[in-house]
N, C-alpha and C positions, 0 to 999 in steps of 0.2 A: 210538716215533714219536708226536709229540705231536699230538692231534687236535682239532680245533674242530669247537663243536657250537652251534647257533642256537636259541632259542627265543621265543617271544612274538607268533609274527606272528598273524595272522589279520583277522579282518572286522571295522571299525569306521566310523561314521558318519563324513563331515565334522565339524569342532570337536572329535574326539574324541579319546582318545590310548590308544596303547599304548606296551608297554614289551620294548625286545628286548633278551634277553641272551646273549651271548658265552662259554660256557665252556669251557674249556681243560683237558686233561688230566695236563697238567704245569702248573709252575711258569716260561712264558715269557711273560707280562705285565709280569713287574716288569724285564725286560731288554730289551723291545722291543717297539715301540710297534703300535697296533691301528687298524686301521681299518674304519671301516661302510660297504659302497659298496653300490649300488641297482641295480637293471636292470628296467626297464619293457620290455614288447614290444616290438622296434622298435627299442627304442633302446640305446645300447653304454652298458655298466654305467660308474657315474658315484663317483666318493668323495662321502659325505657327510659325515662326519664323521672325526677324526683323533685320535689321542691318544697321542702321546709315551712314550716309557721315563721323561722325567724331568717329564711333566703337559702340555707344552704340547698346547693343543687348537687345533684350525681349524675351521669348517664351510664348507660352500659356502653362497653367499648364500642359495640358495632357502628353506633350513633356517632358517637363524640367528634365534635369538630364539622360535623352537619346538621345537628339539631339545636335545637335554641327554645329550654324550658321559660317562659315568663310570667310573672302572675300580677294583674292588674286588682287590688284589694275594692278600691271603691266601685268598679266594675263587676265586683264578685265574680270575675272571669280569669283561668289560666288558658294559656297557648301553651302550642307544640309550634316552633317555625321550623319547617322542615325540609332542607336545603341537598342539593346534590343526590337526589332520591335513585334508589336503587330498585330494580325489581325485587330483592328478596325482603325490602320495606314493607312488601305488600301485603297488607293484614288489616283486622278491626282493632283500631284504635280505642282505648277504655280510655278514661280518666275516672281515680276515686278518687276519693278523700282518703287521710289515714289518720288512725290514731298515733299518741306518743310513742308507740311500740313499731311503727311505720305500719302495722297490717291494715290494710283496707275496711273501710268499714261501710264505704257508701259507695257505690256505680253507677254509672252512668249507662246508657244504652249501645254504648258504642257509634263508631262512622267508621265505613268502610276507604279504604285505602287503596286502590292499583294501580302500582308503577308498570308500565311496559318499556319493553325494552329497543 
């Protein structure tokens, strides 16, 4: 059973960045695709970032232009680099995997995230 494991979260300023990463304990990044999705209190967990079996990436708007999806294959590891952070960034971090269909099909445990202001 192939497991996902999160790490990198923790406490950072506004304008600041950190780096989360995704590791895998098999070899199922290079066959399908990854996703970073968020969950603030409150609110229902959201996709941030996307990243394909063959590279394509997406972000949601709020991101774009401060996040930085990557996926290292032989590392069986994805990152989130996470640049110019905002307090309302502040949430637990998922990474799944997904199917061809992009829906999720494995999770990870989450890292938590807070930006102060």
């Amino acid at each position: 059973q192939v497991q996902l494991v999160e790490s990198g979260g923790g406490l950072a300023q506004a304008g600041g960045s950190l780096r989360l990463s995704c590791a895998a304990s098999g070899s199922i990044f290079s066959v399908n695709g990854v996703g970073w999705h968020r969950q603030a209190p409150g609110k229902q967990r959201e996709l941030v970032a996307r990243i394909t079996s063959i590279g394509g990436i997406v972000y949601v708007d709020s991101v774009k232009g401060r996040f930085i999806i990557s996926r290292d294959n032989a590392k069986n590891t994805v990152y989130l680099q996470m640049n110019s952070l905002k307090p309302e960034d502040t949430a637990v971090y998922y990474c799944a995997v997904e199917n061809r269909f992009l829906v999720p099909t494995l999770w990870g445990q989450g890292t938590q995230v807070t930006v102060s202001s």
